[in-house]
N, C-alpha and C positions, 0 to 999 in steps of 0.2 A: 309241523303239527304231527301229533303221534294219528296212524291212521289205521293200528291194528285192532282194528275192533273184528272181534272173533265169536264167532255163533254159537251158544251152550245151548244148555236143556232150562226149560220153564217157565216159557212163555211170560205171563203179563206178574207173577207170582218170583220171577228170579232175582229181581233187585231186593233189597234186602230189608222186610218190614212190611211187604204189601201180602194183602190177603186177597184171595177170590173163592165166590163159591157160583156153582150152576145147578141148579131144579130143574124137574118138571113140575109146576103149579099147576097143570090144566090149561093153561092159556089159548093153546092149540090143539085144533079139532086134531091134528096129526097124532098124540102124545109125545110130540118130540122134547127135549128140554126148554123151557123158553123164559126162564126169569137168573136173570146172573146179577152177581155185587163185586165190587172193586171197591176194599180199604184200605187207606193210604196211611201212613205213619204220622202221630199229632207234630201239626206246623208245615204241612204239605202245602205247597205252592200248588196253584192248580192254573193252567193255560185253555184257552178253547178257540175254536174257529165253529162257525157255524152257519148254517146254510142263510142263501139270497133269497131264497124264494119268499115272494110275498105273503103266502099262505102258509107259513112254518106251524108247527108245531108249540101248542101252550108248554110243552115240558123245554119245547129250547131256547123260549122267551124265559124262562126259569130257571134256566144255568146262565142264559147268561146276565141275567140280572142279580142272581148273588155270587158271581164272581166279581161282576164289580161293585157288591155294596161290600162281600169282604176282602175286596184290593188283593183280587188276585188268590187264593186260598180257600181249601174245600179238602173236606176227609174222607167222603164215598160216593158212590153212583152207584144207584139202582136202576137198571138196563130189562126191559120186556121185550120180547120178541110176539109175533102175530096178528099183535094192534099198532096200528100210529098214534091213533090218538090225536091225530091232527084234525080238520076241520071237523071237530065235536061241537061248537060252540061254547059255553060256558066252562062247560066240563069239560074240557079236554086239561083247563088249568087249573082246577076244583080236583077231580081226578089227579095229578100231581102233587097236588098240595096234600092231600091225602095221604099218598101213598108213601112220600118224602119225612112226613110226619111220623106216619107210623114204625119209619125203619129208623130213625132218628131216635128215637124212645126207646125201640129196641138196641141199639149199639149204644145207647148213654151220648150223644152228640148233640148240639144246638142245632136245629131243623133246619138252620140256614146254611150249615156246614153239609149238605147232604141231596146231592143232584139226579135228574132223571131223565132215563134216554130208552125213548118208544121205538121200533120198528115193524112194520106189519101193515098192514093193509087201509088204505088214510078211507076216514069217512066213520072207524068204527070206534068205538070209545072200549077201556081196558072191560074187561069182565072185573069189578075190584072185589069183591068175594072172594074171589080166588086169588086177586093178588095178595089181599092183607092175610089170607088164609097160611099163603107161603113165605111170607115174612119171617118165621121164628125158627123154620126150617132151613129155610136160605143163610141167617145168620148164624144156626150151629154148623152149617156148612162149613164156614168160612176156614180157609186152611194155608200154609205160605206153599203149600206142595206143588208140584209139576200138572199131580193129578185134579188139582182146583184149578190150576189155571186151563186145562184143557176143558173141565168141565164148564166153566165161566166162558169159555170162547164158545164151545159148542150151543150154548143157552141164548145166544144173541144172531142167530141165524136164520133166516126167512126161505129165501128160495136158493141160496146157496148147495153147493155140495160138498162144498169142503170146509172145515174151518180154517182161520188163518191165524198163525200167531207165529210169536217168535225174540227169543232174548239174544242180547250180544253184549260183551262185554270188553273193556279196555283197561291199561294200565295208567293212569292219568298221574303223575309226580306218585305220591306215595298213597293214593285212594285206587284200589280198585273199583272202578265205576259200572255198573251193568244198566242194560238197558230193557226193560219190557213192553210188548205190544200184541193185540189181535184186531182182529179188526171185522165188520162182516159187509157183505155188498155183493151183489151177483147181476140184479137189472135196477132199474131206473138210476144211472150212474153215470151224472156230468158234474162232477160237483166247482160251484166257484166260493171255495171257501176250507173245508176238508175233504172229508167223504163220509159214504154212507155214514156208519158210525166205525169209531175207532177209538181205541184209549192205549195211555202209552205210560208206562211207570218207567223212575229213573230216583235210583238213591244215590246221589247226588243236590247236595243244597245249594242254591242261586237265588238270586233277588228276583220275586214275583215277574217284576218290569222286564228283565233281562230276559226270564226263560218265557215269554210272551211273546216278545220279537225274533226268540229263536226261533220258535212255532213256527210264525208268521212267512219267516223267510223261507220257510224248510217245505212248507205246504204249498209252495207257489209253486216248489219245484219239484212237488210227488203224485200229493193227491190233488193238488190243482191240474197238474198235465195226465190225467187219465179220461176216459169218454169210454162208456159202453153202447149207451143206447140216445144221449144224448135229452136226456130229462136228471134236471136235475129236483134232488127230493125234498117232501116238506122239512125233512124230520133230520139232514144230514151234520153232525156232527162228530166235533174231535176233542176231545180233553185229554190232555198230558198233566200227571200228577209227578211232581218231584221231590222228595224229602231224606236228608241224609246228611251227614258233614257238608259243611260249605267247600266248595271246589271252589279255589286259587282261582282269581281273573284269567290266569294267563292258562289256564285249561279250557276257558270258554270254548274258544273255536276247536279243539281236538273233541266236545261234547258234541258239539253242534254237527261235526263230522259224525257221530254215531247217530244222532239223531237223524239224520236227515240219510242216511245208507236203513235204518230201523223204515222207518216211514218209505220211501221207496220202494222196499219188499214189499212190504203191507200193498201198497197203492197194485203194484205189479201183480200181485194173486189175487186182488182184484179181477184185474180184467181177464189174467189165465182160466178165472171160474164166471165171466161172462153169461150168464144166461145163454147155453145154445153155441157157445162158442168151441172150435178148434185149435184154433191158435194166438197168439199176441203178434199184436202190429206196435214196432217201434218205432216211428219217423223222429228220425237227427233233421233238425235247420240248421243251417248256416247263411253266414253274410248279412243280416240283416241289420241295423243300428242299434238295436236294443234284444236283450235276451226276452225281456216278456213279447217280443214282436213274432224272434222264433218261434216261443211257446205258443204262441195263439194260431201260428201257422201250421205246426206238429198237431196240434190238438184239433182243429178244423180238418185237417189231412185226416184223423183218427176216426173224426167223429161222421166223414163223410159215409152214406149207404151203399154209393154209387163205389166206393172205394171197399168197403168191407164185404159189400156182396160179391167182388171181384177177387177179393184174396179168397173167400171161402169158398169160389167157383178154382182156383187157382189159374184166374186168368193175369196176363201180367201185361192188363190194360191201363199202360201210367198216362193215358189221359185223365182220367177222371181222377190222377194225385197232383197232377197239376192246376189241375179246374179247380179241385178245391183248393189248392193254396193260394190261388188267387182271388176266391173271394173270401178270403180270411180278413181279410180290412187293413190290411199291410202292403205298404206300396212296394213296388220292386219293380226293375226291368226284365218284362220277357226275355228279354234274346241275354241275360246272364244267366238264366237257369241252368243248372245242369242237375241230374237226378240218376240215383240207382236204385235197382233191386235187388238186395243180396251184394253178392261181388259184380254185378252185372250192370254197366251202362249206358244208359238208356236216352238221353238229351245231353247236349253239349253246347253249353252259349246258346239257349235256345232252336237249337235244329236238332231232330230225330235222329239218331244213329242207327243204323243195320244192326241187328241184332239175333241174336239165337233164343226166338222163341219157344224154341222148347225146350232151352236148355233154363230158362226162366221159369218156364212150368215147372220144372221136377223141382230146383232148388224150393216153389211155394208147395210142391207136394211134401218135401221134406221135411217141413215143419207142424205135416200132421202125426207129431207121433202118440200121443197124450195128452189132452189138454192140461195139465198139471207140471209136464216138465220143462226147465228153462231153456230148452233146446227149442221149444215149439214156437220160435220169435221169427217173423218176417221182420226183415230189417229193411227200411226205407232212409235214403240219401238224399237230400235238396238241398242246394247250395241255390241264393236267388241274389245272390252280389255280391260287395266284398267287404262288408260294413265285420265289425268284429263283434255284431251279437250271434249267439249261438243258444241252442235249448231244445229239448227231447219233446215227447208224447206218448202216452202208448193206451191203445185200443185194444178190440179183439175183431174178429171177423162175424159178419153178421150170418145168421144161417133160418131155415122153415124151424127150427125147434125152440128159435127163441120165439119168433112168431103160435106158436102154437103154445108157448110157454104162460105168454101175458094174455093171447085171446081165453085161454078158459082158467086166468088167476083165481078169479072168485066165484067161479059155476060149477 
């Protein structure tokens, strides 16, 4: 498989036909930007994954029900940042239907072609004054530039401080393929399904079915192995729009390879902008019988306090990474464990080994240099038998600023 996918400039805007624009509506008390569009080129495939939670969001029962009343296929998303719009009652899917209508009219689209993605604060319904106010605006926004797509990732941001986006692109037979993405998410971040929200353009044409199960498999192994704080959201969704020459079967899997290195980054600046966070914890499993077994073991490792409050103390107490991986719900034998920290280790076949505790502390002081740069990764090792499943995770460390972060969200 060809595996040179290479990182350009223009975010969710680089593949070739997609439009974005980003506002400031009003939406937020802050005046920060908070209403973005993402237009996809007519005959777009459209993919989704979308949150468990039983208390989701009316706008995500709303993608995903006309994604499958049109089999797969959708032209734009209209994205609010400030509000959820989740436990609104009535309105919360009244309020979408509204808002989906209105920009529908405005781009010349069937209403059903045309999806919506809240994030902000759950309990409070949109302001729609001000959204339908920003509708005609948002749409003369709309531009294929570098500078739209930054403005569209900026506009879907809550308690974040950074945006995230990012295009890559490959040689596939005789199509140059690129790929686009941003995504935003900073706390309430366990998602079993995508994540907070995120969207992915890719001009490249595939059968609806196909680039479904790509999704599918690619989120198991991005935004499904992340944990920040270990809540997952009403509102957490992901759509991947595709639209372009049809790419040759035998390109699938070199696509699926960018798409799932795309997604990955995404998932990983996730957690590097943590709410409160210094650095990313990455836990490798091994030995296990099944890779989802790893996964679930990496990701309980991730998601543990007792673990995060330790990396952010830089203490290099692997009790409490072993505690947690044992009650991950995945059977294994004690005495194969073995586990490291950094180049450093730490259990063997289950017994303690002597170790240079302070030579442990500096390598986790090491990794305070920026919360933003890929250097700032704790790297964690378990090995718990000898089965050939394997699978990642990656966290952040827990600190008083995330805590002081959600104690006064809405005061």
């Amino acid at each position: 498989m060809n595996h040179q996918w290479q990182q350009i400039s223009g975010g969710i805007t680089a593949p070739m036909g997609f439009q974005a624009a980003g506002i400031t509506a009003g939406l937020k008390l802050s005046g920060n930007p908070d209403l973005a569009l993402l237009l996809a080129p007519a005959g777009a495939a459209c993919a989704g994954t979308f949150t468990t939670n039983q208390m989701r969001a009316g706008c995500v029962d709303l993608c995903a029900q006309r994604l499958q009343q049109n089999q797969g296929s959708a032209r734009a998303v209209l994205i609010n940042s400030g509000q959820a719009n989740a436990c609104t009652g009535d309105l919360g899917l009244i309020d979408s239907l509204r808002a989906t209508k209105a920009l529908a009219d405005q781009l010349g689209l069937v209403e059903e072609e045309v999806l919506i993605c809240s994030t902000g604060v759950i309990g409070v319904p949109i302001p729609m004054d001000l959204l339908l106010a920003g509708i005609n605006p948002l749409v003369d926004s709309l531009a294929a530039s570098p500078a739209a797509a930054i403005a569209a990732a900026a506009a879907i941001l809550t308690t974040d401080l950074v945006d995230k986006t990012i295009a890559i692109e490959a040689q596939l037979g005789d199509q140059i393929v690129r790929l686009g993405g941003m995504a935003k998410g900073s706390g309430m971040i366990h998602p079993d399904m995508a994540t907070m929200l995120a969207f992915v353009s890719c001009d490249a044409g595939l059968p609806p079915a196909e680039w479904q199960a790509m999704l599918h498999r690619v989120v198991d192994e991005s935004f499904n192995a992340i944990t920040v704080d270990g809540d997952v959201s009403t509102n957490d969704c992901l759509l991947a729009f595709a639209a372009g020459p049809q790419l040759a079967e035998r390109y699938w899997p070199d696509l699926e390879a960018g798409l799932s290195k795309l997604c990955e980054y995404l998932a990983r600046a996730i957690t590097r902008d943590g709410e409160g966070a210094t650095c990313v914890i990455e836990v490798v499993v091994e030995g296990t019988e099944t890779n989802n077994q790893a996964r679930q073991i990496a990701r309980t490792v991730c998601g543990s306090s007792l673990v995060k409050t330790a990396i952010h103390g830089r203490d290099p107490n692997w009790g409490r990474i072993v505690a947690a991986a044992g009650r991950a719900g995945v059977p294994f034998k004690p005495d194969a464990v073995q586990l490291w920290i950094g180049p450093h280790k730490l259990l063997d076949n289950g017994q303690p080994l002597d170790f240079d505790r302070v030579a442990v502390g500096l390598y986790l002081e090491e990794k305070e240099t920026g919360i933003y740069l890929e250097t700032d990764q704790v790297d964690i090792y378990l090995v718990v038998g000898s089965g050939s499943g394997a699978g990642r995770g990656w966290g952040c460390d827990l600190s008083a600023e995330y805590v002081s972060i959600n104690a006064d969200y809405t005061t």
